[in-house]
BALOBA-1460 file (C-alpha; in Angstrom, 3 decimals):
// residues 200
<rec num="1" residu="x" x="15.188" y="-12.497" z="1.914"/>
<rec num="2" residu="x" x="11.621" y="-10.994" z="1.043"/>
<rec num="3" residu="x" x="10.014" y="-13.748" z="3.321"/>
<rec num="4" residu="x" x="12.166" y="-12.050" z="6.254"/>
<rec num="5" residu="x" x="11.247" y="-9.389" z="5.428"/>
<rec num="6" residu="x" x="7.757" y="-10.129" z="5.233"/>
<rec num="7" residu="x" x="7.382" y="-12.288" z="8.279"/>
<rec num="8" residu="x" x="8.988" y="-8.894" z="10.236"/>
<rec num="9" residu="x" x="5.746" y="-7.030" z="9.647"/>
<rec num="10" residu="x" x="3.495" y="-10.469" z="9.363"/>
<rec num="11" residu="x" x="4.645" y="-11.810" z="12.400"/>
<rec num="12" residu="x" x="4.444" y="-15.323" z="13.037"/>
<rec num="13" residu="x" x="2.432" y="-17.131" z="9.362"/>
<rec num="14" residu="x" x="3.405" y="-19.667" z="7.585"/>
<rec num="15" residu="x" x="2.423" y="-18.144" z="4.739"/>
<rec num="16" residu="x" x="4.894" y="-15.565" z="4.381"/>
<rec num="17" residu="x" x="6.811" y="-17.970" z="2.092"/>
<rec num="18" residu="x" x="3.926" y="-17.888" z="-0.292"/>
<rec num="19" residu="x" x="3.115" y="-14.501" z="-0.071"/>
<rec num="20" residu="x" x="6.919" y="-13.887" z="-0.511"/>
<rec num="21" residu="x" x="6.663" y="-16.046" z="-4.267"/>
<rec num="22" residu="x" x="3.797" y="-14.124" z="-5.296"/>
<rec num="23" residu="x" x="4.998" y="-10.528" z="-4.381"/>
<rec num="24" residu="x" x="8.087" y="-10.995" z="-6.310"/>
<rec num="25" residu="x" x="6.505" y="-12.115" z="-9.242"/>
<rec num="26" residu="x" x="4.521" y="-9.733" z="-9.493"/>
<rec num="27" residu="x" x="6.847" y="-7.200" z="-8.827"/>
<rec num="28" residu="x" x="8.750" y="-8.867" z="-12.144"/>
<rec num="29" residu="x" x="5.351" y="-8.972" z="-14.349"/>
<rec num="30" residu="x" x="3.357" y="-6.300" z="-12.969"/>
<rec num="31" residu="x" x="0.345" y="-8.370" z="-12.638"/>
<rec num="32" residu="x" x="-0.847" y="-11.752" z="-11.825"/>
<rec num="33" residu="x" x="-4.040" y="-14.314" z="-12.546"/>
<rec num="34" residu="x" x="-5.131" y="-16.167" z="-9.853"/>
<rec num="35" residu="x" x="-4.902" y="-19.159" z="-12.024"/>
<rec num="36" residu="x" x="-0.982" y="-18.401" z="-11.827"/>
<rec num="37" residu="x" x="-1.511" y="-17.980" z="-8.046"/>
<rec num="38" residu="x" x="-2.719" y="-21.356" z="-7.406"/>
<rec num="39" residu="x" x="0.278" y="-22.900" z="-9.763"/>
<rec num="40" residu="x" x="2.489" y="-21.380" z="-7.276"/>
<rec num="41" residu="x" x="1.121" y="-21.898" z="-3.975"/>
<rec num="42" residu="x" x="-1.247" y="-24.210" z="-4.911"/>
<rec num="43" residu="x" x="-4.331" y="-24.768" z="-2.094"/>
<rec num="44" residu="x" x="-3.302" y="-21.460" z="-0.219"/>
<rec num="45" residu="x" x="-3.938" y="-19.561" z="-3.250"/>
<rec num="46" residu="x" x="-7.225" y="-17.917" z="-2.179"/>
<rec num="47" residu="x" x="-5.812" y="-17.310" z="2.085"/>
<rec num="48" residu="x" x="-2.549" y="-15.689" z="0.206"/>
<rec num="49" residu="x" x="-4.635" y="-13.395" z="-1.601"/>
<rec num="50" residu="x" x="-7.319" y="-12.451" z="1.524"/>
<rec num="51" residu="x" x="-3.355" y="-11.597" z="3.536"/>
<rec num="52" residu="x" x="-1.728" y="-9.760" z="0.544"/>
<rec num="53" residu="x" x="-5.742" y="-7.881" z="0.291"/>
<rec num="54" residu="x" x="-5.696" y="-6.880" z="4.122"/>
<rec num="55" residu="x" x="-1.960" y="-5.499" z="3.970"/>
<rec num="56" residu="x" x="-2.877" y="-3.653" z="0.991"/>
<rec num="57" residu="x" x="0.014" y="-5.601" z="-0.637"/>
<rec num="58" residu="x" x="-2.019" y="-7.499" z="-3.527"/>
<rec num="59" residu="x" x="-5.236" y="-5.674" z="-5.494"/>
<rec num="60" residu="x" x="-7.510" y="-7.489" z="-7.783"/>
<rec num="61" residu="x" x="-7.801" y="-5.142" z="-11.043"/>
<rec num="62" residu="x" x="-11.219" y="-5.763" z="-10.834"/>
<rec num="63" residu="x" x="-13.483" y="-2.565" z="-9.697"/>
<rec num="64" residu="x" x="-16.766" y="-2.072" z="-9.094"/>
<rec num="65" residu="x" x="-16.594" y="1.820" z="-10.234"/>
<rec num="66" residu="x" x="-13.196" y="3.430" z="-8.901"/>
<rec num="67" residu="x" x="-9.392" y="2.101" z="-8.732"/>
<rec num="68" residu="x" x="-9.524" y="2.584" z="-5.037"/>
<rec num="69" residu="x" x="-9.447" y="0.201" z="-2.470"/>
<rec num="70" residu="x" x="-12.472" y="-0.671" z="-1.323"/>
<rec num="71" residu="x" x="-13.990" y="-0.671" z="-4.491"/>
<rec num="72" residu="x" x="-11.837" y="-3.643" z="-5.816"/>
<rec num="73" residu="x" x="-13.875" y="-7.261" z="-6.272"/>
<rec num="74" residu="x" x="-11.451" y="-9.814" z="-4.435"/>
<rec num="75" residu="x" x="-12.828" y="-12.560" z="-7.071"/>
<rec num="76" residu="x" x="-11.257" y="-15.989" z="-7.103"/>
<rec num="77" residu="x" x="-11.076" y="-17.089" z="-10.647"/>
<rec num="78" residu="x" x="-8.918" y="-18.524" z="-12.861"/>
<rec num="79" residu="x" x="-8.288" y="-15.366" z="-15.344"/>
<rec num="80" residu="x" x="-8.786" y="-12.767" z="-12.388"/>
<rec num="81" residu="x" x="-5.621" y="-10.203" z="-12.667"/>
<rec num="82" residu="x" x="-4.179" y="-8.987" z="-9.543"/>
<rec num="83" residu="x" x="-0.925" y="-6.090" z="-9.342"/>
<rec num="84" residu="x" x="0.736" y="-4.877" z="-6.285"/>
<rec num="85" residu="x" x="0.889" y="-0.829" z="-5.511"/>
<rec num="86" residu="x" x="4.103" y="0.898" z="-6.712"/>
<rec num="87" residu="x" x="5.598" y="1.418" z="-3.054"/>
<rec num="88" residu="x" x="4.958" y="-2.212" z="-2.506"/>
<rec num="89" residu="x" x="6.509" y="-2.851" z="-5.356"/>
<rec num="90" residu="x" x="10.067" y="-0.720" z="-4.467"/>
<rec num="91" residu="x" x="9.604" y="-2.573" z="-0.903"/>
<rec num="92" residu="x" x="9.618" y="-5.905" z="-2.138"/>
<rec num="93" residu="x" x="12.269" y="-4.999" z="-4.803"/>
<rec num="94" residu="x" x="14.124" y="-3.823" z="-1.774"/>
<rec num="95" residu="x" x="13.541" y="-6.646" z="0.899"/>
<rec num="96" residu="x" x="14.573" y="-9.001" z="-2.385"/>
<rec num="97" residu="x" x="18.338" y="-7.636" z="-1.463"/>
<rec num="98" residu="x" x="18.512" y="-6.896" z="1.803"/>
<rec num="99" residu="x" x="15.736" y="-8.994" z="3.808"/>
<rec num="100" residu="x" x="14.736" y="-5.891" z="4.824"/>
<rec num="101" residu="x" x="11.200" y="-3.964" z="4.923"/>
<rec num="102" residu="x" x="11.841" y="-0.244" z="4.658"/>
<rec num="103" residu="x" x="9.118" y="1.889" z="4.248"/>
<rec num="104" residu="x" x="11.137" y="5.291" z="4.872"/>
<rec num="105" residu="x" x="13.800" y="4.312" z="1.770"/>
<rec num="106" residu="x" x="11.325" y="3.042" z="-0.472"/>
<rec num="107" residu="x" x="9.318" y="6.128" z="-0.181"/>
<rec num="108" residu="x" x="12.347" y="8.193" z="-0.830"/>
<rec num="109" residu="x" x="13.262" y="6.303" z="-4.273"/>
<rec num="110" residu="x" x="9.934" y="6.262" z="-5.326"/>
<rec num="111" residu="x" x="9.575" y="9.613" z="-4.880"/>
<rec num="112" residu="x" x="12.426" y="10.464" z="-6.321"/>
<rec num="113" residu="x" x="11.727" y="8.581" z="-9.176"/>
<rec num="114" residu="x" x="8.217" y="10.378" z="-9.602"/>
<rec num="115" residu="x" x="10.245" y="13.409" z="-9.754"/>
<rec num="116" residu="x" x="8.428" y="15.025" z="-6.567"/>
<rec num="117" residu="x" x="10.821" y="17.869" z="-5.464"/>
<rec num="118" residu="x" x="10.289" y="17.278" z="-1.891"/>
<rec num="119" residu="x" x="11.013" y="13.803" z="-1.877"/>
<rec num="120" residu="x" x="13.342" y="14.011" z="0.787"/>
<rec num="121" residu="x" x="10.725" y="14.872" z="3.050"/>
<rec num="122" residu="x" x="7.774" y="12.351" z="1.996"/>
<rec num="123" residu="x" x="8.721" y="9.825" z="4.249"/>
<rec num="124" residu="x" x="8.667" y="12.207" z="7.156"/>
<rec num="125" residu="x" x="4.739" y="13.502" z="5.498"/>
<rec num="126" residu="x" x="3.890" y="9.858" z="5.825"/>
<rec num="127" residu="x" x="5.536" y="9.688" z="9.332"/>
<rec num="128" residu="x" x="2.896" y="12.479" z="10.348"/>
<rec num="129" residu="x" x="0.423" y="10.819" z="8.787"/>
<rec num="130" residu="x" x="0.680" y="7.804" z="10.384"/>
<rec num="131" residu="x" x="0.447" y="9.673" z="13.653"/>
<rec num="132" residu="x" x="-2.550" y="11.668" z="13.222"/>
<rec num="133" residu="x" x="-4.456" y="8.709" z="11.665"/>
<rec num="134" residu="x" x="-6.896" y="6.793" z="13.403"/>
<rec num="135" residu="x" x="-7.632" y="3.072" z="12.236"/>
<rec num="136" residu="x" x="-5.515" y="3.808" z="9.054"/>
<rec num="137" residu="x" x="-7.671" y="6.527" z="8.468"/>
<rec num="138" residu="x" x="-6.830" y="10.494" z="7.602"/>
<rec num="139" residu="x" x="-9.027" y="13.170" z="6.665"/>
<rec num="140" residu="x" x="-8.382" y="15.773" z="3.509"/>
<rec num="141" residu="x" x="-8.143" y="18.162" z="6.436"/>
<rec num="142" residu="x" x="-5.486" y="16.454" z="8.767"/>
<rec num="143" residu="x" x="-3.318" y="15.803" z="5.471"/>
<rec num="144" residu="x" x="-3.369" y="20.025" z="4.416"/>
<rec num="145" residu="x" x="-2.475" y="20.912" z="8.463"/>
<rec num="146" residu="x" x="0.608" y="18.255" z="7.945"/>
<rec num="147" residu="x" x="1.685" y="19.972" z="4.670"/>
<rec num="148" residu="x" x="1.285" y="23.146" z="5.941"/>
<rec num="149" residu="x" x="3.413" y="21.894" z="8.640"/>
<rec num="150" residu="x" x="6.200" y="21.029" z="6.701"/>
<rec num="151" residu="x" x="6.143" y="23.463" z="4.503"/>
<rec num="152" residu="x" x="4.113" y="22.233" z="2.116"/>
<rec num="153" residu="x" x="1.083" y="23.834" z="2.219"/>
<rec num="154" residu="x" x="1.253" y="25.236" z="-1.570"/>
<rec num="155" residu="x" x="1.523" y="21.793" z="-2.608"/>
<rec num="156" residu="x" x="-1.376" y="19.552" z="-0.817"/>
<rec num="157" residu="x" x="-3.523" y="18.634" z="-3.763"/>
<rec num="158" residu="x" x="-0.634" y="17.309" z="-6.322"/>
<rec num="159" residu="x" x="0.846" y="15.622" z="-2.939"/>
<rec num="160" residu="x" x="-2.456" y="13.789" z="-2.698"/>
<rec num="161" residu="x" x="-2.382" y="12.955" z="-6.584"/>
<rec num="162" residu="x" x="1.034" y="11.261" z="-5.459"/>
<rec num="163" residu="x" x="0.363" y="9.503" z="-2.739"/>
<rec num="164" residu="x" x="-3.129" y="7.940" z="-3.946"/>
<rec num="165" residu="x" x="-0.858" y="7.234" z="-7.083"/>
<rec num="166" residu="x" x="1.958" y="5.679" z="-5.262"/>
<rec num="167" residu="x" x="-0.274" y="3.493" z="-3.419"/>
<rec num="168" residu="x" x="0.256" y="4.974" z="0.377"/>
<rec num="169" residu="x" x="-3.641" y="6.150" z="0.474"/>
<rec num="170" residu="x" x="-6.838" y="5.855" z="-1.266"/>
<rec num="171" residu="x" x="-10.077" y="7.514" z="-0.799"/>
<rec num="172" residu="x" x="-12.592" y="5.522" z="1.443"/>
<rec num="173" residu="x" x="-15.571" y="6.052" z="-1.326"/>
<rec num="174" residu="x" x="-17.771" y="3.415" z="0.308"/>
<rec num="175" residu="x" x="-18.057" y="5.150" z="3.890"/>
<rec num="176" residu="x" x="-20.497" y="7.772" z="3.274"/>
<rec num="177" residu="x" x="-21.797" y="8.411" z="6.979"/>
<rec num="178" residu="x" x="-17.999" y="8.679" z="7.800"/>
<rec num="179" residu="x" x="-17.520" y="11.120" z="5.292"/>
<rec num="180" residu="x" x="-20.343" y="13.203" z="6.872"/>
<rec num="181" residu="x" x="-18.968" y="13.165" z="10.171"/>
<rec num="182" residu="x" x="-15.418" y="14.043" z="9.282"/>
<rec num="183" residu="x" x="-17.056" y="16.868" z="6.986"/>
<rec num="184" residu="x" x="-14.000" y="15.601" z="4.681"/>
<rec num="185" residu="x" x="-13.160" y="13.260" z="2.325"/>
<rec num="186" residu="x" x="-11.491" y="10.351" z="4.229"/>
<rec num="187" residu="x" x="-8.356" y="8.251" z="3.106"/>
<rec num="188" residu="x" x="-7.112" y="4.859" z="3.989"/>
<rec num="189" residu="x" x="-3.325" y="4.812" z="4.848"/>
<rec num="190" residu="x" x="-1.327" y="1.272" z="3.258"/>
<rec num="191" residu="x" x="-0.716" y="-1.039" z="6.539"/>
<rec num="192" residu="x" x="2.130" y="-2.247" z="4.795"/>
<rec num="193" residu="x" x="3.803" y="1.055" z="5.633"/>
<rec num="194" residu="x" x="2.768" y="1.527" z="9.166"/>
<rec num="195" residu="x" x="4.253" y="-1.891" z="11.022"/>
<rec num="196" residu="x" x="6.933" y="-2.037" z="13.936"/>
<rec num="197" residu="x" x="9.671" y="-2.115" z="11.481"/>
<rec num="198" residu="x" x="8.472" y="0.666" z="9.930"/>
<rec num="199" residu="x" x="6.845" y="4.148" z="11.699"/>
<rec num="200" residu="x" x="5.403" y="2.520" z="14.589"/>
């Protein structure tokens, strides 16, 4: 079911099998070694990570200063610990029984489970976000003119807390010219949320 699933945002890899193995244990453990990687998928151990890396499905733990995600080392060794974001995790917990991928119900239980008051409307924040981004990118600025928006205005910076918790954005620390144009600190939206079965 969560290779469906998979392959529907994917497209066409025969790797979404793999991926599929890894994601759900993962989602069972909460972290894996890339030593346990390469037991499972064997000699497509390293190409499964670079995929789950690129969807912003799979993070090394490893950092170079910050837990966001361009400051993570993709390192291929044995004891190296990789974990998945929570909204990739209720996605893949998800997909698991319906063969689904459903980023606008995941984000709703997730939120929900946080506790977030508005978590009704997240997934239509995230819709918005998704259209005012540009290459998976969103300025601090774009994200306060959605909230204010939807009525949310009062609560921008805990929303941000949220989502860079939740794993639907993280801070693009290692762009500093970018930065400097925007005039704003600049996030990266998760791709796994923004695919033709999701908002597209």
């Amino acid at each position: 079911m969560l290779k469906d699933a998979l392959s529907s945002i994917l497209g066409k890899t025969e790797l979404a099998g793999s991926l599929a193995q890894i994601l759900a244990c993962v989602s069972k453990k909460g972290r894996v070694t890339f030593h346990e990687v390469e037991e499972t998928v064997g000699n497509d151990a390293e190409e499964i990570l670079l995929l789950g890396y690129e969807w912003r499905l799979i993070l090394p733990m490893r950092t170079r200063r910050t837990s966001s995600w361009d400051d993570r080392l993709l390192l291929f060794n044995p004891v190296e610990l990789y974990e998945i974001p929570n909204i990739v995790r209720y996605l893949a917990e998800r997909a698991c029984e319906t063969g689904l991928w459903e980023p606008e119900v995941a984000l709703s239980e997730l939120f929900r489970e946080m506790g977030d008051p508005h978590w009704n409307i997240i997934p239509r924040l995230v819709e918005r976000l998704w259209e005012q981004s540009k290459n998976y990118r969103i300025t601090a600025i774009q994200i306060q003119e959605i909230c204010d928006g939807l009525g949310l205005g009062d609560r921008v910076d805990a929303l941000i807390v949220e989502l860079k918790g939740s794993g639907v954005i993280s801070p693009k620390l290692r762009s500093p010219a970018e930065v400097s144009r925007a005039g704003a600190v600049i996030f990266e939206l998760n791709p796994s949320l923004l695919t033709r079965t999701g908002f597209q």
